[in-house]
Backbone as numpy.savetxt, mean C-alpha at the origin, in Angstrom:
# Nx Ny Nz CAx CAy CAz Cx Cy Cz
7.92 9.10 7.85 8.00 8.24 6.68 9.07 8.78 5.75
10.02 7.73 5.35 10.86 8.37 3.98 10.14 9.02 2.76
10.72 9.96 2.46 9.92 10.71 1.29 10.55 9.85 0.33
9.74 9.99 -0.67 10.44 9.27 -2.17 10.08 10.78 -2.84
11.57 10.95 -4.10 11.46 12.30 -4.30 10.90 11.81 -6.09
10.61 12.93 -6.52 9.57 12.69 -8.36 10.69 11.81 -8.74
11.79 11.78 -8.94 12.82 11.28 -9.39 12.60 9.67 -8.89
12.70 9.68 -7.87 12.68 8.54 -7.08 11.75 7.30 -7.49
10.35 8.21 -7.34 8.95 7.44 -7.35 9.01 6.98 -9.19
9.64 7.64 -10.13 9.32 7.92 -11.66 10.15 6.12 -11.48
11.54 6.40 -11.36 12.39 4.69 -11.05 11.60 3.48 -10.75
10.60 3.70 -10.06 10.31 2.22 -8.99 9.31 1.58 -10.44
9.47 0.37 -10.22 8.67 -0.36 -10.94 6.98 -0.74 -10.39
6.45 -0.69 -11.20 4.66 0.01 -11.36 4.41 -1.68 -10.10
5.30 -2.76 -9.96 4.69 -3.45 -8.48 5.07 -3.33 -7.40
6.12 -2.50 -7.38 6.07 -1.74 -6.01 5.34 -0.79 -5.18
4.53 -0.44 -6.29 3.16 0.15 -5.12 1.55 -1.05 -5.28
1.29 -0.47 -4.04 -0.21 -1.49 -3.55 -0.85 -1.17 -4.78
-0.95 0.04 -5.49 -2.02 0.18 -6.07 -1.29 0.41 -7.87
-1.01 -0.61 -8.47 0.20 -0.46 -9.42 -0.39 -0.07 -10.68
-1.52 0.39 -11.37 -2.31 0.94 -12.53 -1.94 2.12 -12.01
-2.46 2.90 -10.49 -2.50 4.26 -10.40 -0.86 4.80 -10.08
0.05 4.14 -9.96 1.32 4.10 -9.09 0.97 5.02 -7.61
-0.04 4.68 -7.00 -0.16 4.99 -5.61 0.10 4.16 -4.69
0.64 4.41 -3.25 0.62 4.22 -2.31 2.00 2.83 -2.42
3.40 3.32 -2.50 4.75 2.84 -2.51 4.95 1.64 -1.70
5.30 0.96 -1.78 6.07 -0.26 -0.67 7.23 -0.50 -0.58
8.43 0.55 -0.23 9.34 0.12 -0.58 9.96 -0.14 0.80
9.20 0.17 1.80 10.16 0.12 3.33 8.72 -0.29 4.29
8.97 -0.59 5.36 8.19 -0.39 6.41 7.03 1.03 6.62
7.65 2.11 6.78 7.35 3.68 6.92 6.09 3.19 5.79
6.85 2.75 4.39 5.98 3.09 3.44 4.51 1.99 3.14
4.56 0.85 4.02 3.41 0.30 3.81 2.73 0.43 5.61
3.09 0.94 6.23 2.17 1.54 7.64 1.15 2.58 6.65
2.17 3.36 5.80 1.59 4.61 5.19 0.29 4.13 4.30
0.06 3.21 3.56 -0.11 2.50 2.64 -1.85 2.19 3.38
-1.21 1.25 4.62 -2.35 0.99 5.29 -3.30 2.36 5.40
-2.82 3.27 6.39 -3.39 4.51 6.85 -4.10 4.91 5.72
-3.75 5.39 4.88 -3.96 5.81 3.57 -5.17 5.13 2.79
-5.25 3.89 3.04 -5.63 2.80 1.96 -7.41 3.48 1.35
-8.40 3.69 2.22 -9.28 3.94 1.89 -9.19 5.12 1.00
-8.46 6.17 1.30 -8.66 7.38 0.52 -8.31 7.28 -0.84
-7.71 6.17 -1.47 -7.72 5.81 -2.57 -8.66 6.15 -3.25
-8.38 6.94 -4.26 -10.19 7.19 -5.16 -9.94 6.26 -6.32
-11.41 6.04 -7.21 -11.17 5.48 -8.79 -10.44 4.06 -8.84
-10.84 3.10 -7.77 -10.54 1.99 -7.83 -11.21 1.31 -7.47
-11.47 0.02 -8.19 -12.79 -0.87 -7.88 -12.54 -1.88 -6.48
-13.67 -2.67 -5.80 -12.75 -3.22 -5.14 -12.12 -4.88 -5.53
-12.02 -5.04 -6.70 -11.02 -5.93 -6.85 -9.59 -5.54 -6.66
-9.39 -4.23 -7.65 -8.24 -3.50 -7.52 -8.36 -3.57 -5.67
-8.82 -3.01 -4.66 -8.36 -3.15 -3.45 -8.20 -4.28 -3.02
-9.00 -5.29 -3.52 -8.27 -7.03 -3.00 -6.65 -7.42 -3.59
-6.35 -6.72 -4.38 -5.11 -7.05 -5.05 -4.50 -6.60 -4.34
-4.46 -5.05 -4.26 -3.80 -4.31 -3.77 -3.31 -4.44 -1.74
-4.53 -5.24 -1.18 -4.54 -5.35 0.18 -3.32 -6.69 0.18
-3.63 -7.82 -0.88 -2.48 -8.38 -0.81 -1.13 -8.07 -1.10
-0.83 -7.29 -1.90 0.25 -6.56 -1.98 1.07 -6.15 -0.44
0.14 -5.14 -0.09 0.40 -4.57 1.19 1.14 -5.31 2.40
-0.41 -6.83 2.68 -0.01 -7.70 3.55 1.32 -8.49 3.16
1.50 -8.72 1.72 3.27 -9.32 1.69 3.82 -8.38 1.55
4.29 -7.32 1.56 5.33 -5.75 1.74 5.31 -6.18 3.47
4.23 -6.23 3.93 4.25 -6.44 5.46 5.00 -6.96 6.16
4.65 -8.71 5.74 5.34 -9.38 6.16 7.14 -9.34 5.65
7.14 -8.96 4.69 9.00 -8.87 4.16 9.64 -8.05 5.61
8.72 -6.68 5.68 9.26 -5.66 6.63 9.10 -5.77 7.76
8.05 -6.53 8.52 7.76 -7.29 9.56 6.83 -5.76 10.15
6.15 -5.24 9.38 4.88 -4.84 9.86 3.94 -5.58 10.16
3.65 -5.51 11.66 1.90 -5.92 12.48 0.45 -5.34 11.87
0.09 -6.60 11.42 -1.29 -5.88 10.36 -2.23 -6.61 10.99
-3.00 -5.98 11.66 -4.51 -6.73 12.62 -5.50 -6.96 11.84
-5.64 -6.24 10.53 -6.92 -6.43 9.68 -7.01 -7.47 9.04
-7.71 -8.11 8.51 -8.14 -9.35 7.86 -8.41 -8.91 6.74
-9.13 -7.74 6.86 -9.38 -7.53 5.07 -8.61 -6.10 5.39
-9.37 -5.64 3.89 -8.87 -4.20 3.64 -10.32 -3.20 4.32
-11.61 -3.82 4.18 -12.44 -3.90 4.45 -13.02 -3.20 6.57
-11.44 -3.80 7.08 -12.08 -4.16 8.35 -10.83 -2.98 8.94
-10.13 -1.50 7.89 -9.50 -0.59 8.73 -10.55 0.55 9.28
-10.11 0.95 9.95 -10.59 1.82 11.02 -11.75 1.33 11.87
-12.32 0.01 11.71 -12.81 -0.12 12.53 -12.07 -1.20 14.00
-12.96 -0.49 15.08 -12.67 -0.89 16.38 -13.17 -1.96 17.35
């Protein structure tokens, strides 16, 4: 995954990440919303509306970058 450096991440505007109150979890490339996904649960201190917002976020970062997203919700990662 591209690193975004303090400098970097301080620049981006607060809707470029999924989770834009906490500025967690970036969307600015592909790398960075696979990451986003993986990541998504470990999110602490967010309700799950904030994760319904935020899962849409993700799924359009997705589609721009043409990441394959099998989940339906945010709800339905890691399971098999």
């Amino acid at each position: 995954m591209a690193k975004l450096s303090a400098d970097e991440r301080k620049k981006l505007d607060k809707s470029a990440f999924a989770f834009p109150k906490e500025e967690k979890e970036p969307l600015e490339n592909a790398s960075h919303v696979r990451n986003a996904i993986a990541r998504f649960k470990q999110v602490k201190g967010v309700s799950d509306s904030e994760r319904d917002a935020a899962w849409k976020r993700i799924k359009s970062a997705a589609k721009k970058f043409n990441v394959e997203v099998t989940e339906k919700s945010w709800r339905d990662i890691g399971k098999d």
